[in-house]
Backbone bond lengths (Angstrom), bond angles and torsions (degrees), N, CA, C in turn:
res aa  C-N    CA-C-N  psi(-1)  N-CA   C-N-CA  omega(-1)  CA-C   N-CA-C  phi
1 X - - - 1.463 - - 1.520 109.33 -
2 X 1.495 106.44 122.14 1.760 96.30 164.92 1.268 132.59 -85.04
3 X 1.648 127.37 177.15 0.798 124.49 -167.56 2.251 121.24 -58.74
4 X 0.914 130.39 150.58 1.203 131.22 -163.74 1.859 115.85 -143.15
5 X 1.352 108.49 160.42 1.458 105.70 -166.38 1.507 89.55 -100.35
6 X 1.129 107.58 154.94 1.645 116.19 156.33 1.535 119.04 -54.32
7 X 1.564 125.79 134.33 1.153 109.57 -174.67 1.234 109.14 -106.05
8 X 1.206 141.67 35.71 1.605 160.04 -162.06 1.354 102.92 -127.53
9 X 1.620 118.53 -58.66 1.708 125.68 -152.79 1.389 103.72 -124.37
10 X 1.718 113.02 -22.05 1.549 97.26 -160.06 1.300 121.54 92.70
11 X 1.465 132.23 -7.31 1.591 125.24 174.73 1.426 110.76 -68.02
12 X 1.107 103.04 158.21 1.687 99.48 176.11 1.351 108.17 -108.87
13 X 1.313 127.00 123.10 1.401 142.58 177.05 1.630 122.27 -108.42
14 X 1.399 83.99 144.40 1.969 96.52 -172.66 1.776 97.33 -68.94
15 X 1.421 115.59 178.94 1.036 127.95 -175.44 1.545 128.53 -94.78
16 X 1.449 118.65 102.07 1.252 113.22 -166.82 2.048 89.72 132.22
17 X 0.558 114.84 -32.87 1.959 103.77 -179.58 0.886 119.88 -18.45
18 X 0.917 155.71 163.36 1.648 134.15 126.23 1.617 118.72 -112.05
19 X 1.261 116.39 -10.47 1.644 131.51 174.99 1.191 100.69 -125.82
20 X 1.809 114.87 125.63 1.348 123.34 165.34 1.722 115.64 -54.52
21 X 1.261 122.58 125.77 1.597 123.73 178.60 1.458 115.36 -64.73
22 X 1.611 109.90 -26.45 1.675 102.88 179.43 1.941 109.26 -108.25
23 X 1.392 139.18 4.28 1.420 137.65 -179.42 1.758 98.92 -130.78
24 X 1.467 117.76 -33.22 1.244 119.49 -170.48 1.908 114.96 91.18
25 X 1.239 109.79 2.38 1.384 117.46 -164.79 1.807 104.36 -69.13
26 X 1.448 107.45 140.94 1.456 108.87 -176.14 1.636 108.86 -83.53
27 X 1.174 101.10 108.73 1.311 119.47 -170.56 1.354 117.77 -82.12
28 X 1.672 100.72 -28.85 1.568 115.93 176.68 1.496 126.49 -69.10
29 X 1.561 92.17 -31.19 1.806 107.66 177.65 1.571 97.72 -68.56
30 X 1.642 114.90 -50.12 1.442 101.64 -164.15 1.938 112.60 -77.48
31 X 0.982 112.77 5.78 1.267 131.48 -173.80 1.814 125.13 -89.87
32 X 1.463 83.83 -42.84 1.530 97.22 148.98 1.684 133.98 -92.56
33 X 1.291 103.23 -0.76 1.646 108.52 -165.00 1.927 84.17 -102.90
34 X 1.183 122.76 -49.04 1.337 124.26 145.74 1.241 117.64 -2.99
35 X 1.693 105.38 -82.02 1.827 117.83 -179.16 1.679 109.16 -44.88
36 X 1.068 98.07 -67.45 1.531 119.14 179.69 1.591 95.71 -44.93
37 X 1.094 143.71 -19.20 1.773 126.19 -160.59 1.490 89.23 -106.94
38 X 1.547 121.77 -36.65 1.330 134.51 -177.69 1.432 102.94 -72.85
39 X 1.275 139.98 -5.56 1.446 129.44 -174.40 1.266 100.16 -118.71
40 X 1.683 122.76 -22.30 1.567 115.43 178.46 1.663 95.95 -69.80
41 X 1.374 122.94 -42.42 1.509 118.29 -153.89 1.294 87.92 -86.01
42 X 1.781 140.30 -18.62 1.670 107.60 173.03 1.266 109.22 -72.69
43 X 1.830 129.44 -35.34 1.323 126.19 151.41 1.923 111.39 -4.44
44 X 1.416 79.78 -98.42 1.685 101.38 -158.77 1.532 83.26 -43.72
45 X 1.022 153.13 -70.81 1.670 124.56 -152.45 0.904 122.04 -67.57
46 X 1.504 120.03 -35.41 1.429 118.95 161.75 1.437 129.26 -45.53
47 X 1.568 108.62 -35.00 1.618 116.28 170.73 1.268 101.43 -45.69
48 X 1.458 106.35 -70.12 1.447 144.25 -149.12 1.721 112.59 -55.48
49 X 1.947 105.84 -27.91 1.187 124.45 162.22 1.669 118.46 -63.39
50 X 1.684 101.62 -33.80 1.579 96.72 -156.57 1.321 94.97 -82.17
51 X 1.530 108.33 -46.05 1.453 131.40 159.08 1.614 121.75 -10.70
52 X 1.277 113.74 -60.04 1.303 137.93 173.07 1.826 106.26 -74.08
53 X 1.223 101.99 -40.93 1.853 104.94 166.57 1.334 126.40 -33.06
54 X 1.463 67.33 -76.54 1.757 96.23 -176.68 1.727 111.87 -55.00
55 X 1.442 128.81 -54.32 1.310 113.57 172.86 1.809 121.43 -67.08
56 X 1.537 100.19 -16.40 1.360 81.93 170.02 1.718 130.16 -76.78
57 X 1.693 96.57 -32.45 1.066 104.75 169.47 1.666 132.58 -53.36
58 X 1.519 96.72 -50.67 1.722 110.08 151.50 1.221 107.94 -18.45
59 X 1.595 110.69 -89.58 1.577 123.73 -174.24 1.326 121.26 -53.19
60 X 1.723 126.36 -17.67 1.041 119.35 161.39 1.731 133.00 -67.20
61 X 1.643 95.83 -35.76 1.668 121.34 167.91 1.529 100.07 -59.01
62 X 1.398 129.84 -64.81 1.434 127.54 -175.80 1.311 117.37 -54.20
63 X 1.289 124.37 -36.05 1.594 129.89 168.68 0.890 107.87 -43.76
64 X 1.783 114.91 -69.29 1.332 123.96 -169.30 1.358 131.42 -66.54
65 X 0.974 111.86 -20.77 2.163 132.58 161.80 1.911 113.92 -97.07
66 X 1.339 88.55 16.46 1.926 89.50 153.63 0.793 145.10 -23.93
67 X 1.495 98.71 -60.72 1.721 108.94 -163.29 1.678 101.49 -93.72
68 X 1.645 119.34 -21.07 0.920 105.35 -174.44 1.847 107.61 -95.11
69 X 1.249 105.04 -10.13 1.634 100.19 167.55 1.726 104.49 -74.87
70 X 1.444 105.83 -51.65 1.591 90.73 179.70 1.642 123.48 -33.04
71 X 1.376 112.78 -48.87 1.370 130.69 159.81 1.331 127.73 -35.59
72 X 1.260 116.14 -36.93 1.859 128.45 -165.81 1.540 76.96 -92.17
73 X 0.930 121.45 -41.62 1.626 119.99 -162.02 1.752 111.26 -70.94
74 X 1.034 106.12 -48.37 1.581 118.77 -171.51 1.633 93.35 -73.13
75 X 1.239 135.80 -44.99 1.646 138.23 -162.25 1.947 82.22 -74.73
76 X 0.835 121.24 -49.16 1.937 115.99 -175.96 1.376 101.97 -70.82
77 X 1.142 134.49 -21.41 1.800 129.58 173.54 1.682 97.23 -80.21
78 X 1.341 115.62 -56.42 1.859 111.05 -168.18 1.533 80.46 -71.94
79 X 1.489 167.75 -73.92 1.001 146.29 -168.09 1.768 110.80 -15.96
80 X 0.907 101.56 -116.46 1.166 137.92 168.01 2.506 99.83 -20.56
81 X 0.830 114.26 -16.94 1.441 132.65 145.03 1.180 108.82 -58.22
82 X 1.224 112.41 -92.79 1.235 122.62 171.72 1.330 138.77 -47.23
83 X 1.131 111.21 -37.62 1.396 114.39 150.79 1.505 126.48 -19.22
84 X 1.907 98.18 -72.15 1.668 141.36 -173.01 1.589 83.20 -33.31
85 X 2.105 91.99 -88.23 1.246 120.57 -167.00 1.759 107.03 -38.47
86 X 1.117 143.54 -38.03 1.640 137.88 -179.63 1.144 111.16 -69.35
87 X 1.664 133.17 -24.11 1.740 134.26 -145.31 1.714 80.60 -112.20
88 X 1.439 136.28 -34.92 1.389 128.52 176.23 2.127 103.51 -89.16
89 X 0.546 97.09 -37.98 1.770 105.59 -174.00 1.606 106.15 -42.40
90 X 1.884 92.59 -71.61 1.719 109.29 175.71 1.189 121.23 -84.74
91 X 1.179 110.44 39.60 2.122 115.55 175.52 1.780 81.04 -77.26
92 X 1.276 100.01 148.51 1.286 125.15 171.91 1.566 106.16 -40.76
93 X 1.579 99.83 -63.55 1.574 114.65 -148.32 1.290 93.77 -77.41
94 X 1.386 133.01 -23.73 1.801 133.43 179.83 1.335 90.59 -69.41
95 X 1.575 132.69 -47.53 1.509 112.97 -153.19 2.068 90.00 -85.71
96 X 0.408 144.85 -58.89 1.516 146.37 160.65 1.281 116.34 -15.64
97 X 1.521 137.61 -25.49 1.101 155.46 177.56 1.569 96.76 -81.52
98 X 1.870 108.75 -89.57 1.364 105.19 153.07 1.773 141.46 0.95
99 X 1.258 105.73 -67.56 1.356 115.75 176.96 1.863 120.38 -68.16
100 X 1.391 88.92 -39.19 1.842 100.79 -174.73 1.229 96.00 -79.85
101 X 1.443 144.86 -47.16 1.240 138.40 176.06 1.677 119.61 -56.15
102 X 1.507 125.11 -47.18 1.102 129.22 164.32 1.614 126.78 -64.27
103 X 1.529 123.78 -16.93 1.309 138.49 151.05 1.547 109.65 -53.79
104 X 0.815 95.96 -37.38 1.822 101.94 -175.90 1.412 120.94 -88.23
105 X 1.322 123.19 -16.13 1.403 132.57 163.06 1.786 124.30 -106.29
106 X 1.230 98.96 123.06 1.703 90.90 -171.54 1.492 98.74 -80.00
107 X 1.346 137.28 -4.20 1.093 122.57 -155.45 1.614 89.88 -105.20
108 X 1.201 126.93 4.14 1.300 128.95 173.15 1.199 117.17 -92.65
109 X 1.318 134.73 148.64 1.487 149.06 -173.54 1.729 107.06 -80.80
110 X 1.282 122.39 85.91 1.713 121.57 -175.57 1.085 109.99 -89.71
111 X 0.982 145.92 -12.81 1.575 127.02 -134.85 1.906 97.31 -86.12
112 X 1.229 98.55 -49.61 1.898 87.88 162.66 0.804 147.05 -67.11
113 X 1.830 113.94 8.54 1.987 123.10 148.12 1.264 109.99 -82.57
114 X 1.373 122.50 -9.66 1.906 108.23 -165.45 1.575 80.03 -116.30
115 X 1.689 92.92 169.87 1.143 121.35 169.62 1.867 103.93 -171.48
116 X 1.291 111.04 163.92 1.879 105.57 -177.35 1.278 105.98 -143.58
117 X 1.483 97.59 -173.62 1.507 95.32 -164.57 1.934 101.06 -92.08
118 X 0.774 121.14 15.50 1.462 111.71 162.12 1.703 120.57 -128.77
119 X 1.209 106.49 166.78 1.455 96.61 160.63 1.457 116.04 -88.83
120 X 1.075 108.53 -32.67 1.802 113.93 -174.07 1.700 93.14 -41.96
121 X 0.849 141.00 -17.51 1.660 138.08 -178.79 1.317 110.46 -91.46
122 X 1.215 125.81 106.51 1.549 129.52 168.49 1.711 102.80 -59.43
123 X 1.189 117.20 140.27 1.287 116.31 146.38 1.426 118.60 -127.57
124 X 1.079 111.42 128.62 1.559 127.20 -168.01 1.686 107.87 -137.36
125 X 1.480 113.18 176.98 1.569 98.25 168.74 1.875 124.50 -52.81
126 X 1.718 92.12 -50.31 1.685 104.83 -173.30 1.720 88.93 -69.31
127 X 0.668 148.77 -80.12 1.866 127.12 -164.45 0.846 104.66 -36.42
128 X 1.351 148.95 -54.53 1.280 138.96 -179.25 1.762 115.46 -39.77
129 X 1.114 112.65 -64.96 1.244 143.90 -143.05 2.020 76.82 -46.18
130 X 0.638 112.57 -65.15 1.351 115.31 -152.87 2.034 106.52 -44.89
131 X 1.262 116.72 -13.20 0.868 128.72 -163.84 1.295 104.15 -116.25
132 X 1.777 133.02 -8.40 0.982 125.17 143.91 1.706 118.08 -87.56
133 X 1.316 86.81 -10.65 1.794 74.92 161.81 1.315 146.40 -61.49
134 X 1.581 88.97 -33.79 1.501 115.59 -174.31 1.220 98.20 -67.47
135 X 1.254 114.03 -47.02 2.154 114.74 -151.43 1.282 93.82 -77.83
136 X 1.922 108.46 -31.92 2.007 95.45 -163.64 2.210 86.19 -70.13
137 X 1.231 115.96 -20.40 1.654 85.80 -171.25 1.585 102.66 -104.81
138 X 1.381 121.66 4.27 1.199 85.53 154.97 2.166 106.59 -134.58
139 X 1.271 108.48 80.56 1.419 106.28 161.51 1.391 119.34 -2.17
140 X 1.037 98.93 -71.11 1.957 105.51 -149.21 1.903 96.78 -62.28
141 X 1.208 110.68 -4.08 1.539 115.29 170.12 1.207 112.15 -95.40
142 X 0.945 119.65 -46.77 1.399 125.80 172.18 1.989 103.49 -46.93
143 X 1.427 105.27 -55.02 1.480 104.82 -179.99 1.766 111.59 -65.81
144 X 1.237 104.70 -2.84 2.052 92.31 -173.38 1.563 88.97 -104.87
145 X 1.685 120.47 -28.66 1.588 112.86 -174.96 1.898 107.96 -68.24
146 X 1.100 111.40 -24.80 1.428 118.09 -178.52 1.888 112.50 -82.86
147 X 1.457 108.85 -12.22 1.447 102.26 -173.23 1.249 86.62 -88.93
148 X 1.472 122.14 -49.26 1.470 123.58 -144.05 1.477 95.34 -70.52
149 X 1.458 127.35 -51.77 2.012 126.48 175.38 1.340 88.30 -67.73
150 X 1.864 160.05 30.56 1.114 121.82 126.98 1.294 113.80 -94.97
151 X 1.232 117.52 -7.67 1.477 116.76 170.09 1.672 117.29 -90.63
152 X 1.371 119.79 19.03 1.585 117.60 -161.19 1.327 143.67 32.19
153 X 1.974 87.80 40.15 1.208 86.97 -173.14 2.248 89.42 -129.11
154 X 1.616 103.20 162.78 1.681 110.01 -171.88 1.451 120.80 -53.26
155 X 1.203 145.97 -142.63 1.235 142.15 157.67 1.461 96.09 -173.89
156 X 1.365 141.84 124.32 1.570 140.54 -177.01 1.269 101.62 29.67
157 X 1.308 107.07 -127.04 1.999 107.37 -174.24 1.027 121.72 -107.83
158 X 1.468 123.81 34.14 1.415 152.46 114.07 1.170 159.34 -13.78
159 X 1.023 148.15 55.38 1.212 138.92 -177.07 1.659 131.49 -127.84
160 X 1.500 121.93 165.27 1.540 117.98 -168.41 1.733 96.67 -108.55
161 X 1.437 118.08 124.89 0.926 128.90 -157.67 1.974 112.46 -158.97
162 X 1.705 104.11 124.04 1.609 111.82 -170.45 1.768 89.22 -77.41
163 X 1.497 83.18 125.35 1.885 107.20 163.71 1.345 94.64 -121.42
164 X 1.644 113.10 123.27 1.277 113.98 158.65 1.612 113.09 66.23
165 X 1.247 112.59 -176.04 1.303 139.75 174.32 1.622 129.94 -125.17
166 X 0.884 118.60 138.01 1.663 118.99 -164.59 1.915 91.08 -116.13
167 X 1.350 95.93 119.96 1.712 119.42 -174.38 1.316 103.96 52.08
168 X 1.296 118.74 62.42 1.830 117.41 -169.98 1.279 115.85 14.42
169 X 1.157 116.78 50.81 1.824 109.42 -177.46 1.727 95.15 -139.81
170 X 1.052 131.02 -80.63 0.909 148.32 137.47 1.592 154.28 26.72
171 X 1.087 137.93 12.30 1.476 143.97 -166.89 1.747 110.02 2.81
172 X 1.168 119.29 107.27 1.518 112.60 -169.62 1.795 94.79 -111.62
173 X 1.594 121.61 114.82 1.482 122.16 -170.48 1.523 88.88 -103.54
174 X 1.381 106.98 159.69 1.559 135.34 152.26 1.572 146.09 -162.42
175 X 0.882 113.75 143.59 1.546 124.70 -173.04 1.304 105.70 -26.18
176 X 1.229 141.10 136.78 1.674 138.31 160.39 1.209 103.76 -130.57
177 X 1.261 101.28 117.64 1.649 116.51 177.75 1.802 105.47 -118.73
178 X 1.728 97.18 136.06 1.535 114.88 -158.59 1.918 90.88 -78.25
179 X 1.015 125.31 131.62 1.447 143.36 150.75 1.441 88.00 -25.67
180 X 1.593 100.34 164.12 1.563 122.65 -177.64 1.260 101.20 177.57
181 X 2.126 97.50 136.90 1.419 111.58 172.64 1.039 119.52 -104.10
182 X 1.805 121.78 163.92 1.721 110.22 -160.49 2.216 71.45 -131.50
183 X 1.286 83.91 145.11 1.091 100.94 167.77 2.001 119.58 -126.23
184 X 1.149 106.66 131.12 1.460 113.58 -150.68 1.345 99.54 -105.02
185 X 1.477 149.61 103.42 1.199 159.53 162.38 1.940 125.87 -88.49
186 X 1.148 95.44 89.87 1.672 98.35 -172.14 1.778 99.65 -133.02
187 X 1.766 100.40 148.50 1.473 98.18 155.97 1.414 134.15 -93.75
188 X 1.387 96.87 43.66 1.751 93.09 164.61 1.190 100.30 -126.26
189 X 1.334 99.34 136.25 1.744 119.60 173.58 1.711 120.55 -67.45
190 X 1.287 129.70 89.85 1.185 119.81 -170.06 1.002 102.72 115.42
191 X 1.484 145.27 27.63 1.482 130.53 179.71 1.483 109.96 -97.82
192 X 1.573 94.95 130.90 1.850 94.89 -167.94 2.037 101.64 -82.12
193 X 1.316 102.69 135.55 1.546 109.84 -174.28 1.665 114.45 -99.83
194 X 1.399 139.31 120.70 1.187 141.86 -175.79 1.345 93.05 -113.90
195 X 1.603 118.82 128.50 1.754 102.58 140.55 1.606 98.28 -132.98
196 X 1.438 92.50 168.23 1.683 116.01 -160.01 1.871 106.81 42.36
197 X 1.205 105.48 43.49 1.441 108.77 172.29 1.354 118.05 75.64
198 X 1.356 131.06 -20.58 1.686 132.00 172.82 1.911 96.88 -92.40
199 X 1.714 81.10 151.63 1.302 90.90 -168.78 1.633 120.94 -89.51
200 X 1.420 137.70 100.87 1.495 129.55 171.21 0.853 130.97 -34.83
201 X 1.661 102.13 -55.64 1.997 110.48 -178.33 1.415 110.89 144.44
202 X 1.179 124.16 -158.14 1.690 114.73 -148.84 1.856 91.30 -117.16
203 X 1.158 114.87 179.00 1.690 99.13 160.21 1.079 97.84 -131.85
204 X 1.223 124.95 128.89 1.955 127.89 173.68 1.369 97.59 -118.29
205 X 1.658 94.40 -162.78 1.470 116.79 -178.25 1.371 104.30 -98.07
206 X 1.774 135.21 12.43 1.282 122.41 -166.21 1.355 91.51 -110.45
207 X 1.453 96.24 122.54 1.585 96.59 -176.59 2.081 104.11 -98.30
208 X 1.431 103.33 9.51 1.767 94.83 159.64 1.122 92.42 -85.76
209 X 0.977 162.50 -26.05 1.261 139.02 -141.78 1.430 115.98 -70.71
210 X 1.639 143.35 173.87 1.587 110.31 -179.45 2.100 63.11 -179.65
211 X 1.558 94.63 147.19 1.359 115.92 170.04 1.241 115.00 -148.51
212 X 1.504 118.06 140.08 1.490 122.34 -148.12 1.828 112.77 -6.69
213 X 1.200 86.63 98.79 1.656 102.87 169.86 1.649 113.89 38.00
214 X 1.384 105.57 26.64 1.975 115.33 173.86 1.924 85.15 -98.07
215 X 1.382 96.82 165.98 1.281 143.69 -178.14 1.579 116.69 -104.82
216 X 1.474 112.58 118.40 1.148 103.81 -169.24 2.207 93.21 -109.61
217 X 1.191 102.83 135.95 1.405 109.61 165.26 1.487 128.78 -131.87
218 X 1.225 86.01 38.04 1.791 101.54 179.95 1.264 91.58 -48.47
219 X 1.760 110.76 157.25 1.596 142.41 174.82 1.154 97.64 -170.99
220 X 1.531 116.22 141.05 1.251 116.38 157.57 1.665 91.83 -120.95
221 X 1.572 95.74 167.88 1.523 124.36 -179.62 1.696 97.11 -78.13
222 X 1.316 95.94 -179.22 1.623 110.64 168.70 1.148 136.72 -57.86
223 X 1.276 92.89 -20.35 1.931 107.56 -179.29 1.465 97.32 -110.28
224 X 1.571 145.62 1.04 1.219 154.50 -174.01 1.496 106.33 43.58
225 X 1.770 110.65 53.81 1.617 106.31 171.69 1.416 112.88 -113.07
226 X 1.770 105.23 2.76 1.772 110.33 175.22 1.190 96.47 -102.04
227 X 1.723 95.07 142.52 1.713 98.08 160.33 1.549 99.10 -149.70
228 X 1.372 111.68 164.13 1.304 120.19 173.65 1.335 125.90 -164.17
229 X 1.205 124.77 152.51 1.567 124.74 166.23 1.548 114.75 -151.35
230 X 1.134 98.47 163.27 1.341 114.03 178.89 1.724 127.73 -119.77
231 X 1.619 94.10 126.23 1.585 110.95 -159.72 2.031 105.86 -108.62
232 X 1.308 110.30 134.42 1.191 117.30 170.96 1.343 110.18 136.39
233 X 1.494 106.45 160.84 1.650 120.75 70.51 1.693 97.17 -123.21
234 X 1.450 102.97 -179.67 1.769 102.98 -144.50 1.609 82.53 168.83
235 X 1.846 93.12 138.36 0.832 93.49 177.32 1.530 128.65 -86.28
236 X 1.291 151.90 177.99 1.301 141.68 -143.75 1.626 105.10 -104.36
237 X 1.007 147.62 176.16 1.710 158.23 -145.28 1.309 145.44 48.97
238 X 1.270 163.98 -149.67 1.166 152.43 -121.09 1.226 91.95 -106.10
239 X 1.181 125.57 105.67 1.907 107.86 157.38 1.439 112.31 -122.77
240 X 1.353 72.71 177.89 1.939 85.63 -162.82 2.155 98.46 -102.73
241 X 1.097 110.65 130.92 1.500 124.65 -178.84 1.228 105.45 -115.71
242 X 1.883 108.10 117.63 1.540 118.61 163.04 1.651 112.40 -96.35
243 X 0.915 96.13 135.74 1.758 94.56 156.27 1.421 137.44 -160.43
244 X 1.264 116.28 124.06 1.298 132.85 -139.45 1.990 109.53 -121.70
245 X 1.352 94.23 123.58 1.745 102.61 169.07 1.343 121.34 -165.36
246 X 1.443 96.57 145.22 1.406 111.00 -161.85 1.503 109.98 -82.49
247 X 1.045 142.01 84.75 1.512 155.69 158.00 1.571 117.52 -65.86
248 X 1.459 100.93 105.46 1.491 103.31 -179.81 1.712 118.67 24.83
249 X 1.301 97.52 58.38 1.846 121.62 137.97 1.907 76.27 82.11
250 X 1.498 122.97 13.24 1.473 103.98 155.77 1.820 128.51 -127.30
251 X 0.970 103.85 124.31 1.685 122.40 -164.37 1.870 85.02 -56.50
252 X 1.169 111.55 120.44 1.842 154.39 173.01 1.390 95.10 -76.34
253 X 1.240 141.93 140.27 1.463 129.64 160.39 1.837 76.97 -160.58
254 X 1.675 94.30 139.54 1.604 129.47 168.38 1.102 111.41 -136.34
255 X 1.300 137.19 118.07 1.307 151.21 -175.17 1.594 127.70 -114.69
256 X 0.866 158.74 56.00 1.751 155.02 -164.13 1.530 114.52 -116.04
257 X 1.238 96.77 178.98 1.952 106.24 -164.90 1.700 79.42 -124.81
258 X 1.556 108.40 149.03 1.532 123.84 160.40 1.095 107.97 -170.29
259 X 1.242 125.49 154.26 1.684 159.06 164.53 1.538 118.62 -79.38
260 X 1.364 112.47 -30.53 0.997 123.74 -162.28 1.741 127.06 -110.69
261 X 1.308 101.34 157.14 2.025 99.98 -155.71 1.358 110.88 -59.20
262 X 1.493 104.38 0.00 1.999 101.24 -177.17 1.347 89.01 -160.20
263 X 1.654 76.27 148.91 1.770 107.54 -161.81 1.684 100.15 -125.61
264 X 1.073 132.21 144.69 1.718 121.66 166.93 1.334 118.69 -150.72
């Protein structure tokens, strides 16, 4: 320690005193309370250094993992998007809107609002179709099938019904429409039957007869000029019925549209 003034009077004192020679002031107390004030403040900066470390270092780590925080960040925005967009999308009454509106247009893609109660029923776009035929010609059905699934209740062989889940989160509903058989009544023996253009099968008098899992109920009358059978299951609305036979070297053709379980 060098030499130092008194801090009371101003004398100047050699090094090591501890009592000023001209006031008497304890020079030694303030000399150490000194040290002590000089060791709290190398303290605090030293904190204040690591202090300053440490967040720079922080901010140096965050700089350097940018692109991949930008990333964590953007995957929690399309989250949380998506989220939004699924909780308004799959409301019941939106997919019900959806489905009844696309029933009603053939030019629309349905086949992923319906579903039925069997598998033996393909549903595809063309199965469908026949069932937007019906609704696009007759509206005012289309408007009683949409009151009755907003009230949760069936409509003919109809109904609004949860299949599954859409992104396992989700309640995914759809149309279920009940299978239906068409039964074909004509007097020609052997007449081959098409509707919507694929072929069913012929109707005779052989009542073994049986084609993909249809029912044959041929009868004829007394004079053997009725015949009939019955084709399906299939799904339900407007179809179109060909039927074709060869009668003394001339091609027979019957053609009509129906809704209904018998055709003749």
């Amino acid at each position: 320690m060098k030499d130092f003034f008194c801090p009371n009077c101003g004398t100047k004192l050699k090094a090591g005193t501890r009592f000023c020679q001209n006031c008497g002031y304890n020079v030694d107390k303030f000399t150490k309370n000194g040290n002590d004030s000089n060791q709290d403040t190398d303290y605090t900066q030293n904190a204040r250094r690591e202090s300053s470390g440490t967040v720079k270092s922080f901010t140096q780590k965050w700089g350097s993992n940018k692109k991949r925080n930008n990333i964590i960040l953007a995957i929690i925005i399309l989250l949380i998007v998506f989220l939004t967009w699924g909780h308004f999308y799959y409301q019941e009454d939106n997919q019900m809107n959806r489905a009844t509106t696309a029933i009603g247009d053939p030019d629309k893609a349905a086949a992923k609002y319906v579903t039925s109660t069997t598998s033996q029923v393909k549903i595809n776009n063309s199965t469908v179709k026949p069932i937007q035929k019906y609704f696009q010609k007759y509206p005012g059905d289309l408007s009683s099938l949409k009151q009755k699934f907003s009230e949760g209740e069936k409509w003919n062989d109809y109904q609004f019904i949860q299949k599954g889940r859409a992104w396992l989160i989700w309640p995914r509903y759809k149309i279920q429409a009940e299978p239906n058989y068409i039964t074909v009544n004509t007097d020609q023996k052997g007449m081959l039957v098409k509707m919507d253009g694929k072929s069913l099968g012929t109707v005779t008098s052989n009542t073994n007869t049986s084609d993909n899992g249809t029912s044959d109920v041929n009868s004829s009358d007394n004079s053997n000029s009725s015949y009939s059978r019955s084709f399906g299951p299939y799904l339900p609305g407007l179809h179109t019925f060909v039927g074709t036979k060869n009668v003394d070297g001339h091609q027979l053709k019957t053609t009509l549209s129906s809704s209904d379980g018998a055709v003749t």
